[in-house]
N, C-alpha and C positions, 0 to 999 in steps of 0.2 A: 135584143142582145142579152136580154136576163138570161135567158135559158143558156145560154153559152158560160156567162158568169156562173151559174148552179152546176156545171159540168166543171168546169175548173177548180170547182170546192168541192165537191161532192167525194173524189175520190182520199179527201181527207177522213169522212166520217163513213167508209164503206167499211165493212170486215170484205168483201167480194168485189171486185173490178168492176164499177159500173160501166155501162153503156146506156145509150140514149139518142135518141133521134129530134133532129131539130130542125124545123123549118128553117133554117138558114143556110144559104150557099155556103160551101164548104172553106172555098178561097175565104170567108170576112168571118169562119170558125177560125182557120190557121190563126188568122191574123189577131184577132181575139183574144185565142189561149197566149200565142206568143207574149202578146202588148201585155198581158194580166201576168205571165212569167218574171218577166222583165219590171216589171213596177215589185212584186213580191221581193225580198233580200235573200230571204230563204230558196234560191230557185239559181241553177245555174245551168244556165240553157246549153244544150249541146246541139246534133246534127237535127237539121229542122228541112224535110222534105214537103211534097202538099200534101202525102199520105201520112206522116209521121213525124210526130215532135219529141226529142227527149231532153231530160233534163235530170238533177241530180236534185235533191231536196234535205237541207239539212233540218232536221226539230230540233223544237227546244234544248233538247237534253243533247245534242249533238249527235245524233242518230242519223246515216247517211240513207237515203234509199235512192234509186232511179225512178223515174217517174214518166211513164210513155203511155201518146196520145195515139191512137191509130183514127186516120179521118177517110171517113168510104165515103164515095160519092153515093147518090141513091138515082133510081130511074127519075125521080122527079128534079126539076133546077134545083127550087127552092130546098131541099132537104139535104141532109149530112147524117150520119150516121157517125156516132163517136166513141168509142171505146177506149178506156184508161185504167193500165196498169201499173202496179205499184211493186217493185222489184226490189231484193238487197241490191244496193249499187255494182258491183260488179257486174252484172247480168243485165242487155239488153234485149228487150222484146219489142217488135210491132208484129200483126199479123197482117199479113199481104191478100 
């Protein structure tokens, strides 16, 4: 589950939307980001499908952004593919 943890902070210190692939079923990624959203105070969860999670994120300095998780399944069980973008809030994205 670190590697999921490292995808849910990562797109903090990106200049670029990361993506990343993790040996972990995609259902216990969802579930992951969610639980890690949800314990954060800065994170205000919105519509959360199995492919897509978004959320609003305020900074420090009171800075809004949106913040979406796009989760692909991959050919294999064990793997997920994850891709997260970092948007001005008004604007929602997942890629389908």
């Amino acid at each position: 589950m670190n590697q999921i943890y490292n995808v849910t902070n990562a797109f903090a210190d990106a200049g670029n939307p990361p993506s990343q692939l993790v040996g972990v079923p995609c259902p216990q990624v969802q579930t992951a980001i969610v639980s890690q959203m949800k314990v954060m105070g800065s994170y205000k969860l919105g519509p959360v499908t199995p492919t897509c999670i978004q959320a609003n994120h305020t900074s420090a300095v009171g800075q809004m952004e949106a913040v979406n998780f796009t989760i692909i399944p991959t050919i294999m069980a064990t793997g997920c593919h994850i891709q997260v973008r970092q948007t001005h809030a008004r604007q929602v994205w997942c890629s389908q």
